[in-house]
C-alpha positions in Angstrom: 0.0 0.0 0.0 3.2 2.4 0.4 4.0 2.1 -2.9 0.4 2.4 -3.9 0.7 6.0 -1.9 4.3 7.1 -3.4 3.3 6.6 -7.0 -0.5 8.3 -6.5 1.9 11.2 -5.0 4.3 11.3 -7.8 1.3 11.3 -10.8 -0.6 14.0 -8.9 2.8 15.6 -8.4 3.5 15.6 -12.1 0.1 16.5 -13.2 0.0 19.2 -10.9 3.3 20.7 -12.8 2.0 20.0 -16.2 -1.2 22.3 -15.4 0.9 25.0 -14.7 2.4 24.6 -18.0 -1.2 24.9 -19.8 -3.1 27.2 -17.8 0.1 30.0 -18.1 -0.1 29.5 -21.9 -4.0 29.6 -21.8 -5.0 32.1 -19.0 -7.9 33.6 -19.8 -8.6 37.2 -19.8 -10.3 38.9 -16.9 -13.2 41.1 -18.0 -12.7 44.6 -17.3 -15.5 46.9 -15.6 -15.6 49.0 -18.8 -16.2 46.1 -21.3 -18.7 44.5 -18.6 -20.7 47.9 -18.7 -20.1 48.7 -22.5 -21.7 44.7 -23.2 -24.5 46.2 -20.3 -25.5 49.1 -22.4 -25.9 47.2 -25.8 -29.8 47.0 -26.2 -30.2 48.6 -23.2 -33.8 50.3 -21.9 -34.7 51.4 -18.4 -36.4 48.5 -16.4 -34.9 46.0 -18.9 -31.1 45.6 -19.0 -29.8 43.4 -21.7 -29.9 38.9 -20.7 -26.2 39.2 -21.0 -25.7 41.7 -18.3 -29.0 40.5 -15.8 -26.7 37.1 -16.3 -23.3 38.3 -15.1 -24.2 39.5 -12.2 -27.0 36.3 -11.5 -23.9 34.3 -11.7 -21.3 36.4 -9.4 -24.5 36.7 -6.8 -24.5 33.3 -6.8 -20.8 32.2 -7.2 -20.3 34.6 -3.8 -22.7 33.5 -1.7 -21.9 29.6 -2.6 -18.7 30.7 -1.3 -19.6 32.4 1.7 -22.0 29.4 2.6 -18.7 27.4 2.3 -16.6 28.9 4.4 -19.1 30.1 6.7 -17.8 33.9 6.2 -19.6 36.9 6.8 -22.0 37.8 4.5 -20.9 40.7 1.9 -24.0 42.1 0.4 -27.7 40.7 1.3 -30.1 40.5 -1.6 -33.8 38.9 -0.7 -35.1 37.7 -4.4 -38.5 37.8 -2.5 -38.0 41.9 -3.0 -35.0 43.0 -4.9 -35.7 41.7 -8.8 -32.9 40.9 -10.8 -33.5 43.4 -13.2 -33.2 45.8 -10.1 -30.1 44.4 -9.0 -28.8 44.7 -12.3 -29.6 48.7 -13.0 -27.8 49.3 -9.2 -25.0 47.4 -10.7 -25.1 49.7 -14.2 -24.9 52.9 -12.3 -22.2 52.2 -10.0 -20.6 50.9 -13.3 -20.4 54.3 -14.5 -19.8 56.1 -11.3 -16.6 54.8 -11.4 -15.4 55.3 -14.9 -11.9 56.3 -13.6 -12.2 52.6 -12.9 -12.8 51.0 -16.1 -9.7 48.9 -16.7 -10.2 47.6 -12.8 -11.0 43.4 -12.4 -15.4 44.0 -13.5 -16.2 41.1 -10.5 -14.2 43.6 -7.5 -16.4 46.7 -9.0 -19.6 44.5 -9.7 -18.6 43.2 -5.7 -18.8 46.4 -4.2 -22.2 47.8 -5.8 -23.7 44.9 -4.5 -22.2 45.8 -1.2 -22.6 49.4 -1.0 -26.7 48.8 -2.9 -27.3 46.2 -0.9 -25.5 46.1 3.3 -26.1 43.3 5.3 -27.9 45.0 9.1 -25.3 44.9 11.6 -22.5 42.0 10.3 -19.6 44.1 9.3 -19.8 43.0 6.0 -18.5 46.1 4.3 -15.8 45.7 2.2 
């Protein structure tokens, strides 16, 4: 069973160094705030941002809070779906967007992030970021 153990160590091992390998040549590119809120405003009309944009941040909304349920961390921003629609959500996100133009070539997730936080505080957990 030793040996069993040493060669699983020395595949993982190797695998783990061949990754590297690929995911430098392959990184992808991280979406910028002004290309997320350029994408927003194609199509766009008051009350109905564009599927592409009501998406994006759908799927950071949930990526954070499956990894706050994880870890069992604070909460960062609070959203009830039983009141805030996601086409609300969304608009919050678009002006904060371009509030911080200065910001455009920033990470889009960190600026999508702190709308959410700043639109939508948790009561009393310290959740600000």
């Amino acid at each position: 069973m030793n040996l069993f153990r040493k060669l699983m160590f020395i595949l993982l091992f190797s695998g783990l160094l061949n990754s590297n390998a690929v995911l430098a040549e392959d990184e992808p590119e991280i979406l910028s705030a002004g290309e997320l809120l350029a994408s927003c405003e194609e199509g766009y009309a008051p009350g109905a941002p564009n599927q592409y944009c009501m998406r994006y941040v759908f799927g950071l909304v949930q990526t954070v809070l499956g990894l706050q349920q994880a870890d069992g961390s604070a909460p960062i921003f609070c959203i009830d779906p039983q009141v805030v629609r996601l086409e609300a959500a969304t608009e919050n996100v678009m002006a904060y967007l371009r509030s911080q133009s200065s910001r455009a070539n920033d990470e889009a997730q960190i600026i999508v992030v702190e709308a959410l936080n700043k639109n939508y505080p948790c009561p009393a957990t310290g959740g600000q970021i």
